[in-house]
N, CA, C and O atoms as a GROMACS GRO file, in nm:
protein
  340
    1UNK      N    1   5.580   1.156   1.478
    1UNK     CA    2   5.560   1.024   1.534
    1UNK      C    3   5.516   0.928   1.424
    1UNK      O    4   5.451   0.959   1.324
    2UNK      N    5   5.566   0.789   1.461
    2UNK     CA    6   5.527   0.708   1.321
    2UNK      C    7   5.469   0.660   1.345
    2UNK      O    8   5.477   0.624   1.463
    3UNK      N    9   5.302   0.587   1.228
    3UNK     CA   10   5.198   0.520   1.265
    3UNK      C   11   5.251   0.356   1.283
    3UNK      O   12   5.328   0.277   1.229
    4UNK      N   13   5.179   0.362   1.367
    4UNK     CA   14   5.189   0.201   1.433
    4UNK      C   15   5.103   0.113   1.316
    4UNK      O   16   4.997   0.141   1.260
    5UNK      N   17   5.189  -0.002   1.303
    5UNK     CA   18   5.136  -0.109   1.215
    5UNK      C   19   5.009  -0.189   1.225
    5UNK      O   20   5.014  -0.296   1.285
    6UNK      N   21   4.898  -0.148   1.172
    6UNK     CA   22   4.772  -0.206   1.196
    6UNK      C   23   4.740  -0.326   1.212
    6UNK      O   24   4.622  -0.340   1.245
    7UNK      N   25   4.832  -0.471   1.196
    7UNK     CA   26   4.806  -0.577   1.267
    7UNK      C   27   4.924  -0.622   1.294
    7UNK      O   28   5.012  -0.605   1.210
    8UNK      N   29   4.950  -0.686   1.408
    8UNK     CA   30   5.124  -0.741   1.458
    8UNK      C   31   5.092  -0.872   1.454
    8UNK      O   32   4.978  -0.895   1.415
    9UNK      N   33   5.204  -1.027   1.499
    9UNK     CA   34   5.205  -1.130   1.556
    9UNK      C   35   5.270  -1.125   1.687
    9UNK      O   36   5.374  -1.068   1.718
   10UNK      N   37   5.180  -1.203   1.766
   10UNK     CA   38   5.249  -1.243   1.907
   10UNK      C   39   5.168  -1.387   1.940
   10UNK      O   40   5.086  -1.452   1.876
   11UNK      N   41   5.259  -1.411   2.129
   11UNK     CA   42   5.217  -1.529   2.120
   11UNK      C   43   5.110  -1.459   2.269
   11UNK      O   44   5.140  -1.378   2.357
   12UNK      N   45   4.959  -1.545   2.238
   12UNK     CA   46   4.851  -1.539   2.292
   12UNK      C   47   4.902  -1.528   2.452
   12UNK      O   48   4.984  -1.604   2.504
   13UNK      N   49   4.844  -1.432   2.506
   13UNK     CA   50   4.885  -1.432   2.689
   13UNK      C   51   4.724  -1.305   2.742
   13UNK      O   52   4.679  -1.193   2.721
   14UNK      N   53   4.698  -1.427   2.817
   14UNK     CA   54   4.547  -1.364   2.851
   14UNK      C   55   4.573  -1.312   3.011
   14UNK      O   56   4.472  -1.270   3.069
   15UNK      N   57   4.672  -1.311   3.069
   15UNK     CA   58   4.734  -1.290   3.194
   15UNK      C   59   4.602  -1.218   3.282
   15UNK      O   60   4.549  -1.280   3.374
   16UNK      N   61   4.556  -1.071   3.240
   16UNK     CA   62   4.525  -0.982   3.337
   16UNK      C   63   4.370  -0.979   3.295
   16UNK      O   64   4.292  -0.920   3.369
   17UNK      N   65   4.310  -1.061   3.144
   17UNK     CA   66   4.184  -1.066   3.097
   17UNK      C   67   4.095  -1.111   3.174
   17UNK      O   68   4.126  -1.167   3.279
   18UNK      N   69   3.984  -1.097   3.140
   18UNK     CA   70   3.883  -1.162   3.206
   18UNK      C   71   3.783  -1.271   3.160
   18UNK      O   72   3.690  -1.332   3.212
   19UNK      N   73   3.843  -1.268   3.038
   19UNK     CA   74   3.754  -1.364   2.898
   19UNK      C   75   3.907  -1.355   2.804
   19UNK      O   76   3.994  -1.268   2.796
   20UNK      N   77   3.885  -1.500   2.735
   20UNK     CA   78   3.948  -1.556   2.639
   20UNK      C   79   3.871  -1.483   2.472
   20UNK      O   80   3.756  -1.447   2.451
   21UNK      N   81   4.005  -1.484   2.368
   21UNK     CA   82   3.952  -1.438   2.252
   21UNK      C   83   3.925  -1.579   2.173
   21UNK      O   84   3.977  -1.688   2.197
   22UNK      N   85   3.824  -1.545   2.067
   22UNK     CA   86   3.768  -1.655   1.982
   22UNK      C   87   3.882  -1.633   1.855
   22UNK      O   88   3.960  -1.538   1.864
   23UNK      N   89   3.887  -1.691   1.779
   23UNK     CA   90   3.904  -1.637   1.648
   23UNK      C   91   3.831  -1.650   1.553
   23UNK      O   92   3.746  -1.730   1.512
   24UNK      N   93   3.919  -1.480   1.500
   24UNK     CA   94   3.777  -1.476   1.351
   24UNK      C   95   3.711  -1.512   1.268
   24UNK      O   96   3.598  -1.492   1.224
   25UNK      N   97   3.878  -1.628   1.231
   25UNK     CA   98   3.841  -1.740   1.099
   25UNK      C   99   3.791  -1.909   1.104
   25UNK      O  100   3.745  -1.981   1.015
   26UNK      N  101   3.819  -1.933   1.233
   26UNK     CA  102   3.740  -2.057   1.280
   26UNK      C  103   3.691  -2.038   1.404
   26UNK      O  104   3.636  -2.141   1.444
   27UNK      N  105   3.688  -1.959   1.474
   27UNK     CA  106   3.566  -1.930   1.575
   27UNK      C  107   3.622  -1.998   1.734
   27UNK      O  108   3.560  -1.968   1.836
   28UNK      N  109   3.723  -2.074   1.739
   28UNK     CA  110   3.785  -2.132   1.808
   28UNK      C  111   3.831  -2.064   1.906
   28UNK      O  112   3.874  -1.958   1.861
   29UNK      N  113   3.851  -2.073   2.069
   29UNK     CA  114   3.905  -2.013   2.182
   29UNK      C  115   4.049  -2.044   2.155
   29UNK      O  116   4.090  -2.157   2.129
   30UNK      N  117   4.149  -1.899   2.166
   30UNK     CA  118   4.261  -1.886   2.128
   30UNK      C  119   4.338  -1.978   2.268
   30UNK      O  120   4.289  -1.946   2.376
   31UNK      N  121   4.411  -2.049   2.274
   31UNK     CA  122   4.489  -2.106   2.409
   31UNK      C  123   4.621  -2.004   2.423
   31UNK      O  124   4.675  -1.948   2.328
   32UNK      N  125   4.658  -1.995   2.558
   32UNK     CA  126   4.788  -1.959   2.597
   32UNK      C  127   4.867  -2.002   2.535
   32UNK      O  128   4.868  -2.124   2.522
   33UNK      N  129   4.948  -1.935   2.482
   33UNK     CA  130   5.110  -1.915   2.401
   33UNK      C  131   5.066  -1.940   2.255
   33UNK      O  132   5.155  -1.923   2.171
   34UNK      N  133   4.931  -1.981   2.206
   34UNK     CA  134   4.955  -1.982   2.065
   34UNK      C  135   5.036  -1.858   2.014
   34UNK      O  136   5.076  -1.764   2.081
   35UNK      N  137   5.049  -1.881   1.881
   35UNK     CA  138   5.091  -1.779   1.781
   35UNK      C  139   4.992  -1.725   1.747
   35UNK      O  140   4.898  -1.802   1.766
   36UNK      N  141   4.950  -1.604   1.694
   36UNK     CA  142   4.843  -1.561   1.654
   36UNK      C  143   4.863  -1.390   1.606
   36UNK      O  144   4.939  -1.306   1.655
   37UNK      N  145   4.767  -1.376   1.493
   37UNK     CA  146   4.797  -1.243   1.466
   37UNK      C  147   4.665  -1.127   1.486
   37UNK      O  148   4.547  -1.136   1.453
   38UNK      N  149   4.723  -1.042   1.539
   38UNK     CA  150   4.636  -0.952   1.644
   38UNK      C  151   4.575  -0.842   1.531
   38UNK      O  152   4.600  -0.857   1.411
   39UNK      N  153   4.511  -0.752   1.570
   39UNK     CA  154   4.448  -0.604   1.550
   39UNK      C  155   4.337  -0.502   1.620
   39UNK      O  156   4.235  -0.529   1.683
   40UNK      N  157   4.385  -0.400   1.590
   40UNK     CA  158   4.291  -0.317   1.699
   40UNK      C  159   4.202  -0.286   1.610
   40UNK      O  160   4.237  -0.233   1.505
   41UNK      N  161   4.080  -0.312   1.635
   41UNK     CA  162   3.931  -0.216   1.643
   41UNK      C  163   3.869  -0.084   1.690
   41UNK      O  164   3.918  -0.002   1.768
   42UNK      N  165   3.781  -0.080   1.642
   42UNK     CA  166   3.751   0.059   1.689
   42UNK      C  167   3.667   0.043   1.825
   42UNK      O  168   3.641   0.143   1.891
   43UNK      N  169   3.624  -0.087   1.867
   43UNK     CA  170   3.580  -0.120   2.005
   43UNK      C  171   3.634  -0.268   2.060
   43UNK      O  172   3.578  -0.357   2.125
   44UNK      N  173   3.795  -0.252   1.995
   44UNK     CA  174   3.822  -0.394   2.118
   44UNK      C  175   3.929  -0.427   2.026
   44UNK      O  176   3.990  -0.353   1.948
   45UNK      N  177   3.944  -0.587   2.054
   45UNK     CA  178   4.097  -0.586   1.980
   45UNK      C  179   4.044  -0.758   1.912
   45UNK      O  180   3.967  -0.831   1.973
   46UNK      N  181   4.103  -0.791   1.782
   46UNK     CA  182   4.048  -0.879   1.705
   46UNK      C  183   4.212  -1.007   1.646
   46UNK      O  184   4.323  -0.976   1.603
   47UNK      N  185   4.148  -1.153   1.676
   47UNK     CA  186   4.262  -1.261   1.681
   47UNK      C  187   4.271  -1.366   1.574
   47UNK      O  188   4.220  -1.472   1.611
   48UNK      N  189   4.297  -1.368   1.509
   48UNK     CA  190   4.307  -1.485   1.458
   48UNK      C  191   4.428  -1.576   1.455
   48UNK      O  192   4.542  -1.539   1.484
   49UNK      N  193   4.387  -1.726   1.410
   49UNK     CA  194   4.508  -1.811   1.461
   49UNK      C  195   4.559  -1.875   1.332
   49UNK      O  196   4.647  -1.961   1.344
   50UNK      N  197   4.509  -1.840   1.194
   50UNK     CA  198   4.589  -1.870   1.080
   50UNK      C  199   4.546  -1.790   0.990
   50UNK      O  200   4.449  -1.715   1.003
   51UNK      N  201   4.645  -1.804   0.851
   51UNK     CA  202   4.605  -1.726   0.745
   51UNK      C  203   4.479  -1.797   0.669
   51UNK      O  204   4.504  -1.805   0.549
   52UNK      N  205   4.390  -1.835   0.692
   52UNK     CA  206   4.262  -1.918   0.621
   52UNK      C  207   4.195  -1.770   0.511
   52UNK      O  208   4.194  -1.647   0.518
   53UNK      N  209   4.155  -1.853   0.435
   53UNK     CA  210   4.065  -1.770   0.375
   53UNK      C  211   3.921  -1.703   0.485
   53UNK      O  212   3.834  -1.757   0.554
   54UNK      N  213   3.948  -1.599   0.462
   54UNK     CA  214   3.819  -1.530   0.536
   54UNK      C  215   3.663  -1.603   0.507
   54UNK      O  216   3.585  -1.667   0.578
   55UNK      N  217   3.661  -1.561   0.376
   55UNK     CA  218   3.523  -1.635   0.294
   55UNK      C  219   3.572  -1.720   0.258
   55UNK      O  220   3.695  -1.722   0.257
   56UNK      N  221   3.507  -1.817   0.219
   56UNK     CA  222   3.527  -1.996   0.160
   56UNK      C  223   3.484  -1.920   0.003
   56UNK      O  224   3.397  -1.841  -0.031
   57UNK      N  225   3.598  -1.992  -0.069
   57UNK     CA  226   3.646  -1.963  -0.222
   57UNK      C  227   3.680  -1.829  -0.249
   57UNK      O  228   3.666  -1.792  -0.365
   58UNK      N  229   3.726  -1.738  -0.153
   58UNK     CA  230   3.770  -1.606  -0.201
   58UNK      C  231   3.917  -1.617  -0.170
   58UNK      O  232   3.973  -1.716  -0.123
   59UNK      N  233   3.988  -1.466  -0.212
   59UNK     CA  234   4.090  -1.473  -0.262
   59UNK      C  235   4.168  -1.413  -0.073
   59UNK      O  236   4.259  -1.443   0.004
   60UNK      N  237   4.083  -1.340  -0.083
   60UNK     CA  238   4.147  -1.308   0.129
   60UNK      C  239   4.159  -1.351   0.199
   60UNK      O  240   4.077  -1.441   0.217
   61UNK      N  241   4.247  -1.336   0.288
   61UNK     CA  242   4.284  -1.458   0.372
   61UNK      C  243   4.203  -1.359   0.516
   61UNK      O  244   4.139  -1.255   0.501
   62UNK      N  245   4.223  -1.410   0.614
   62UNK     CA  246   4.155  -1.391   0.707
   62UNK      C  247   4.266  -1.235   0.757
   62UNK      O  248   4.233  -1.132   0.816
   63UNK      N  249   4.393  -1.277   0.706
   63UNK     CA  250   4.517  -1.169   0.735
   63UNK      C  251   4.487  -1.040   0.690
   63UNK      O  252   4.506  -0.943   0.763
   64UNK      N  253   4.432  -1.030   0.555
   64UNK     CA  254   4.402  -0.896   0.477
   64UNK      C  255   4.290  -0.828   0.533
   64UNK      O  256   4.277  -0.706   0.539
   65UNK      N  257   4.179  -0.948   0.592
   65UNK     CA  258   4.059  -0.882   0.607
   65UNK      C  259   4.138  -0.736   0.743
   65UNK      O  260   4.143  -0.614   0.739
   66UNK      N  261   4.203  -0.884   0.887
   66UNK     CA  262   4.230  -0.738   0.949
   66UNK      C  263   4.336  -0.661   0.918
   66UNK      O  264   4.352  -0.585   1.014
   67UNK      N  265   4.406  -0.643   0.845
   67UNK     CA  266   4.447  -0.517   0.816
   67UNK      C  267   4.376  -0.432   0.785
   67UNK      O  268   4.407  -0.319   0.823
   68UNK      N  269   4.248  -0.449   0.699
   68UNK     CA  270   4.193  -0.341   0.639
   68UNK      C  271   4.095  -0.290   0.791
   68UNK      O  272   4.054  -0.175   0.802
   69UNK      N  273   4.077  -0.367   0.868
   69UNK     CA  274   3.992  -0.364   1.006
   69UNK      C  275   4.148  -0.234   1.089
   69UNK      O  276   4.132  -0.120   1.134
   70UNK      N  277   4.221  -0.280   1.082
   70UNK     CA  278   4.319  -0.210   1.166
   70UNK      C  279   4.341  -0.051   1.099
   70UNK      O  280   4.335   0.057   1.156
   71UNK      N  281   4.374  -0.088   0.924
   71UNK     CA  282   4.372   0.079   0.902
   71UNK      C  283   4.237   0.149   0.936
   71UNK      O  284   4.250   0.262   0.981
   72UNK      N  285   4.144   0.114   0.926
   72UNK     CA  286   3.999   0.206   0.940
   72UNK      C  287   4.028   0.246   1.082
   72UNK      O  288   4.027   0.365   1.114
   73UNK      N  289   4.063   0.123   1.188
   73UNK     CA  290   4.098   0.213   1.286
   73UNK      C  291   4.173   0.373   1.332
   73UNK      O  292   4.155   0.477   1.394
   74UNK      N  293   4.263   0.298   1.250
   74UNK     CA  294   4.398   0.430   1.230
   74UNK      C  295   4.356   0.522   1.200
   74UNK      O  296   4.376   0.616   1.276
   75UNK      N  297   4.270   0.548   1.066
   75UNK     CA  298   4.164   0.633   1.070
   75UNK      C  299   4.095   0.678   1.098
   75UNK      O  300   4.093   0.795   1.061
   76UNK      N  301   3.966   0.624   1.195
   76UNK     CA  302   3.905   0.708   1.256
   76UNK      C  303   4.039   0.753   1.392
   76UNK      O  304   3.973   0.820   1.472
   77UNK      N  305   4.112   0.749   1.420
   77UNK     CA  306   4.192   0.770   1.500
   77UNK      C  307   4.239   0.917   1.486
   77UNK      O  308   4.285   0.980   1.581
   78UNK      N  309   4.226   0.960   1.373
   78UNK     CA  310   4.305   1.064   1.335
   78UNK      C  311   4.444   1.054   1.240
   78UNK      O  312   4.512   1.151   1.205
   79UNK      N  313   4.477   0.877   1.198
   79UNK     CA  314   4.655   0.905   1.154
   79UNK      C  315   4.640   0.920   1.002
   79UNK      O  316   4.544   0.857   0.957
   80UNK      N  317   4.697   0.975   0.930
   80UNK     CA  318   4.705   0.984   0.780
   80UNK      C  319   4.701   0.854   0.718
   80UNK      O  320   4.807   0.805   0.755
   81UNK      N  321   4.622   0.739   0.620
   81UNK     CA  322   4.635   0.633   0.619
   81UNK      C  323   4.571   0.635   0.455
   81UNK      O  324   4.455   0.636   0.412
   82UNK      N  325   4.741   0.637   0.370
   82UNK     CA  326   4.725   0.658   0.198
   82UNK      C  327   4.641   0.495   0.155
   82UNK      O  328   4.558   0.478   0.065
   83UNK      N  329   4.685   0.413   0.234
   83UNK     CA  330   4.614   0.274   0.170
   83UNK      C  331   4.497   0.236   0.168
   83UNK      O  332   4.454   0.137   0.108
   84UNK      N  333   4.399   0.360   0.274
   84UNK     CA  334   4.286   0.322   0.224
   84UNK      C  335   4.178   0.462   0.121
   84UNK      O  336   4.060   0.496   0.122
   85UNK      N  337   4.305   0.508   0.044
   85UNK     CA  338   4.257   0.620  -0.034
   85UNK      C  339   4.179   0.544  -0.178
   85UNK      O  340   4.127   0.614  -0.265
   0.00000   0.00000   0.00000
C-alpha cells in the first residue's frame, strides 16, 4: 500500500463540522470554498490559506512547516518515512 501524501490542497467545505478552522499562518476563520492547503495531525487536522512565511524573516513558508507536521504524523502512524531520517 502507498503512503498517502502528508499535506494535500482542496477547497474549504465545513458541511458535517461543528466549528470552523482558523489558519495557522494568519489566524483567520477559513470561509467556504476557499482554497486552502490541509494536513493531518496527530490530534486533528491543520489549514492554512497561503504560502506566508511561518516565522516573520525566515526562510519557511507556512507550507513546509506542515509537511514536516504531516510526516511526523505518518510516523507515529507506523509508515516508513526516509524524509524525516
Amino acid at each position: 500500500m502507498r503512503r498517502p501524501e502528508p499535506i494535500w490542497e482542496a477547497n474549504y467545505a465545513a458541511d458535517r463540522r461543528q466549528h470552523r478552522h482558523c489558519c495557522v499562518s494568519c489566524n483567520r476563520i477559513v470561509q467556504l470554498g476557499e482554497r486552502v492547503v490541509m494536513c493531518r495531525i496527530i490530534k486533528g487536522t491543520k489549514v492554512a490559506c497561503a504560502d506566508r512565511p511561518h516565522v516573520p524573516k525566515a526562510s519557511e513558508t507556512t507550507r513546509d512547516v506542515m509537511r514536516v507536521w504531516g510526516l511526523e504524523r505518518q510516523k507515529a502512524c507506523g509508515w516508513s518515512v526516509p524524509e524525516l531520517a
